[in-house]
C-alpha positions as CSV (number, residue, x, y, z in Angstrom):
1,X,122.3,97.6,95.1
2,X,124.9,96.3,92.3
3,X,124.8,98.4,88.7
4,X,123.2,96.2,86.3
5,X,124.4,96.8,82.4
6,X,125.1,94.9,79.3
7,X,127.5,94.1,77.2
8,X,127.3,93.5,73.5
9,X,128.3,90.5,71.6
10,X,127.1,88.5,68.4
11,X,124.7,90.1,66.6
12,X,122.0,90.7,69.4
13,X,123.3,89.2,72.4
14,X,123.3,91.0,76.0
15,X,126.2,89.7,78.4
16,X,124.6,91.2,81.4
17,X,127.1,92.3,84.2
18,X,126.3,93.1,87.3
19,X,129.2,95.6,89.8
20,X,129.7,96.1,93.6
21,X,133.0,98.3,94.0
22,X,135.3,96.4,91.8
23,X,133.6,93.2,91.6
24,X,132.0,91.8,88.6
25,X,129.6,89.1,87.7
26,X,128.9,88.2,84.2
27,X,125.4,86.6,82.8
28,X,125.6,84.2,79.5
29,X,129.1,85.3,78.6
30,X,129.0,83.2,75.0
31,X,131.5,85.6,73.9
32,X,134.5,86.3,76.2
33,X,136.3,88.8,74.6
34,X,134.0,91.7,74.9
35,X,134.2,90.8,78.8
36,X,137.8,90.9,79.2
37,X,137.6,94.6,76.9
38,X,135.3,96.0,79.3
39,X,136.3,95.0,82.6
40,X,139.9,95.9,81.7
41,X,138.2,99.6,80.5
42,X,136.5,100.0,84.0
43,X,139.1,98.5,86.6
44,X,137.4,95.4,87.6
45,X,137.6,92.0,88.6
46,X,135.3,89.2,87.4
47,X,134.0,87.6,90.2
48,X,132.0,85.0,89.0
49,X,130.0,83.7,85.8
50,X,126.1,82.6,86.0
51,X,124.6,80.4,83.1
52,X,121.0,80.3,82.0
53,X,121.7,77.2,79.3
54,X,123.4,75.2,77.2
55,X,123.3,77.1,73.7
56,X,127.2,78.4,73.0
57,X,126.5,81.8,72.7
58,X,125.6,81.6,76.1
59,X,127.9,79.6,77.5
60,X,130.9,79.6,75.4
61,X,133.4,82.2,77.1
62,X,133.2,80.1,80.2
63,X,136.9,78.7,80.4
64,X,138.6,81.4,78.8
65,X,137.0,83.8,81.6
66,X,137.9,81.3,84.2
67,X,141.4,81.2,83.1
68,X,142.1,84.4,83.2
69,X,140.3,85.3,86.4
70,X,139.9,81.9,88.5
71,X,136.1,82.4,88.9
72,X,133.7,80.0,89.9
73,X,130.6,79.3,87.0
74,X,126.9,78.9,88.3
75,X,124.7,77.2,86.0
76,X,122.4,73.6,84.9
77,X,123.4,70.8,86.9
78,X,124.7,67.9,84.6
79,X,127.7,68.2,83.7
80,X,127.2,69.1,80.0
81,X,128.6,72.4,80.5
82,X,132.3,72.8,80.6
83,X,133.3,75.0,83.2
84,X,130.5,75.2,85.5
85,X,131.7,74.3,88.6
86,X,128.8,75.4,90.9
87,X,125.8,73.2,89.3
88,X,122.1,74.1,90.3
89,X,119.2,73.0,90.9
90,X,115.4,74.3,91.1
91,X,114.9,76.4,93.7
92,X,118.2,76.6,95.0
93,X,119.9,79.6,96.5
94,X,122.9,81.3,95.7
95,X,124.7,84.5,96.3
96,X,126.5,86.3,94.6
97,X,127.8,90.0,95.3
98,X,126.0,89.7,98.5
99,X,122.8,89.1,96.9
100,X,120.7,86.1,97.6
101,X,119.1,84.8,93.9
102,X,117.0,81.6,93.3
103,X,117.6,79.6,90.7
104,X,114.1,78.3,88.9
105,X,114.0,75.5,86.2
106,X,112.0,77.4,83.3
107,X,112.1,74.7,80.4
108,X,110.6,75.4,77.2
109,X,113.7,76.8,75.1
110,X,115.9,74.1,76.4
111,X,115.2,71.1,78.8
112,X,118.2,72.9,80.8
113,X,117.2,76.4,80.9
114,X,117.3,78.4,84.6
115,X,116.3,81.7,85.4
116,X,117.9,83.7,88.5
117,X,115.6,85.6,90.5
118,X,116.6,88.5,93.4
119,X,114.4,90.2,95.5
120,X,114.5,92.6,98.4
121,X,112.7,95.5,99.8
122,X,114.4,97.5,97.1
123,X,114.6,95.5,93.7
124,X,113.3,93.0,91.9
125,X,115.5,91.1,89.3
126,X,115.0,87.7,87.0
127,X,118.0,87.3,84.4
128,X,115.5,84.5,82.3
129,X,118.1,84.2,79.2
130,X,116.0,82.7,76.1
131,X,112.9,81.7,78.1
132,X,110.9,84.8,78.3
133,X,112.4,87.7,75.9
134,X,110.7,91.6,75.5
135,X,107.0,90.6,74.2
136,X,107.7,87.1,73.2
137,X,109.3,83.7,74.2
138,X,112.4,81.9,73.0
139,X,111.7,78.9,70.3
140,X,110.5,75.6,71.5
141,X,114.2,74.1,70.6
142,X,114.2,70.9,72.9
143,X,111.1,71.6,75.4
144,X,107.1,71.9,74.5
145,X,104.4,74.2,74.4
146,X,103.1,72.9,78.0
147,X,106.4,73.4,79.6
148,X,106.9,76.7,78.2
149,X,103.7,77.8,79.3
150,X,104.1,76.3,82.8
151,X,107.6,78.7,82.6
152,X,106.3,81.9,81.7
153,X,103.4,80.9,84.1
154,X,106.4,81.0,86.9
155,X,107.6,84.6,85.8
156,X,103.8,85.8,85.6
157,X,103.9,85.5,89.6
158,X,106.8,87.5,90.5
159,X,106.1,91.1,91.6
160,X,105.1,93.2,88.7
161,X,107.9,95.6,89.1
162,X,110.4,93.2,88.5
163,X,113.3,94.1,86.0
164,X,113.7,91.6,83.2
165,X,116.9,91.1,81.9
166,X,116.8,89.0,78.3
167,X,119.4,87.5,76.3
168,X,118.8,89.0,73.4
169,X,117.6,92.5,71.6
170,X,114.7,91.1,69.8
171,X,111.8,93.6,71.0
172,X,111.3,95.5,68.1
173,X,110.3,92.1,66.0
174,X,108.6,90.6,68.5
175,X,106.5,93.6,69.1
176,X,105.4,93.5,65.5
177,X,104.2,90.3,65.9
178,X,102.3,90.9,69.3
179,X,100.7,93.6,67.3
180,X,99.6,90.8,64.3
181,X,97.7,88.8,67.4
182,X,96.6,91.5,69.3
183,X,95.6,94.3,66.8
184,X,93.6,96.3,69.0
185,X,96.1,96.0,72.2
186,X,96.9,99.8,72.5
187,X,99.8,98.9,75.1
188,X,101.3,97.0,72.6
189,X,100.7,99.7,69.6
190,X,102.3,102.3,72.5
191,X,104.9,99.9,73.5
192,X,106.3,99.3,69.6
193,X,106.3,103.7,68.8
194,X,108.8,103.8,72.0
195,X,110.6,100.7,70.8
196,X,111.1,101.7,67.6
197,X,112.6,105.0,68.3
198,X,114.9,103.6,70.8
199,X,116.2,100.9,67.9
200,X,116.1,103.9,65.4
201,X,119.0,105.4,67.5
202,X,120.6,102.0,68.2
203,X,119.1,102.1,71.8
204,X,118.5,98.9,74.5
205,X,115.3,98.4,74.7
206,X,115.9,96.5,78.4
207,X,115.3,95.7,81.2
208,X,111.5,95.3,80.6
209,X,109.2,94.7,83.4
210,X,106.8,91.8,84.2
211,X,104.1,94.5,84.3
212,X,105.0,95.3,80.7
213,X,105.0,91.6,79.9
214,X,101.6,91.1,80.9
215,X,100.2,93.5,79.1
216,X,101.9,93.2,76.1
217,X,103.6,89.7,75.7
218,X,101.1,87.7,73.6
219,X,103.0,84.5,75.1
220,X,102.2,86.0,78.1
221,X,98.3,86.2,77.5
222,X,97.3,82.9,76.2
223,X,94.5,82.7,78.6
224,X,92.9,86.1,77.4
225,X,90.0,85.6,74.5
226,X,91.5,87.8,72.1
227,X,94.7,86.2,71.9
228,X,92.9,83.1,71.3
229,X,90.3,83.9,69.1
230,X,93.7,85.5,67.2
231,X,94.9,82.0,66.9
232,X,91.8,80.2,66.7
233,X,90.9,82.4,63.4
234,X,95.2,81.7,62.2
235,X,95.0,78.4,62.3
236,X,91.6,77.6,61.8
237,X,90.9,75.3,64.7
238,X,89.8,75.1,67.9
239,X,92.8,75.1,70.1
240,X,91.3,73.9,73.7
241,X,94.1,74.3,76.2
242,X,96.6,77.4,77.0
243,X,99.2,75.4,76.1
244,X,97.7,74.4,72.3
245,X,97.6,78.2,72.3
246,X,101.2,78.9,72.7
247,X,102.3,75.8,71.0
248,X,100.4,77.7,67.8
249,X,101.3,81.0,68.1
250,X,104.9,80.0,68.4
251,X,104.7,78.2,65.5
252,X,103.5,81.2,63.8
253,X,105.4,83.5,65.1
254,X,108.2,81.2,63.5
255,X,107.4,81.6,59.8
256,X,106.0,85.1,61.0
């Protein structure tokens, strides 16, 4: 199997790379210029981009990569995005360093968003950029509460040892909420004293795993009672459906 590892841009962005031999493949390269730096440091070539959405620090490095490497871009059908040259669609299958992936529509964060899932006797994978992040969700920018749901609902399926690979570092943060709704969770009061540590020392806190998610994500558990009794007793209303769940807590994890 390819290494998997990230590379640092922004403030808190992972451009996740994955490496067979001297190949490359990048994930969400918003930023091209840490790319070019480290795959000039280790001797290889980039073989192709993939693209979860829209957003530019996701997408932004796209034609300066391909200019300097002639590499095809996977990503949203559209056309909105400059440089993606193979668009696709839900459920479609690509490969990419000999691996088959699947791409699956996960809206919520944008009405564009893909995730890209791999799976063999040996790994599971799902690169899910802003849709599902360590112990939260992105924000509801373009999509709703329903779709989002119906997303994370998606990832909730896959085999529990699947690696999740975010787009961002925001574990610590979102940790500390998932505590605030869940006070009494003791995987998520375990999870935050290893996560905090790891940040402590300027440590990844990814890949997490679906396992993890489950028990931990509170975005992840809207159909438990104590995460909506937790937002039942927030907002002060009955909130009927799963959806009206996340739809709240999102909201409050917003001005959290």
């Amino acid at each position: 199997m390819f290494d998997i590892f990230p590379i640092k841009a922004f403030s808190d962005n992972y451009i996740w790379t994955m490496v067979e031999g001297t190949n490359a493949v990048v994930v969400d390269p918003g930023d091209p210029l840490p790319v070019e730096e480290r795959l000039e440091e280790l001797g290889l070539h980039l073989q192709g981009i993939v693209i979860t959405h829209h957003h530019y620090d996701h997408s932004g490095g796209i034609e300066k990569l391909q200019s300097i490497y002639d590499c095809d871009a996977y990503g949203p059908s559209g056309g909105h995005i400059k440089g993606i040259n193979k668009p696709l669609q839900d459920n479609e299958v690509f490969n990419i360093l000999g691996k088959n992936f699947t791409a699956l529509s996960t809206p919520g964060h944008t009405d564009d968003q893909l995730a890209y899932f791999h799976h063999d006797k040996v790994n599971s994978i799902l690169f899910c950029g802003d849709t599902l992040f360590a112990a939260g969700c992105g924000r509801l920018f373009e999509g709703t509460p329903v779709q989002m749901n119906n997303s994370l609902k998606r990832f909730a399926i896959l085999p529990k040892e699947t690696q999740v690979y975010c787009g961002h570092e925001y574990t610590e943060s979102n940790l500390m909420f998932a505590r605030e709704v869940e006070k009494e969770n003791k995987d998520v009061l375990d999870r935050l004293k290893i996560v905090t540590a790891l940040r402590e020392k300027n440590l990844i806190t990814l890949p997490s795993t679906i396992e993890l998610e489950l028990k931990t994500n509170p975005f992840m558990r809207v159909h438990l009672d104590s995460v909506i009794k937790s937002a039942e007793d927030h907002s002060s209303s009955t909130l009927l459906t799963e959806a009206e769940v996340l739809g709240y807590i999102r909201i409050w994890k917003d001005n959290f």
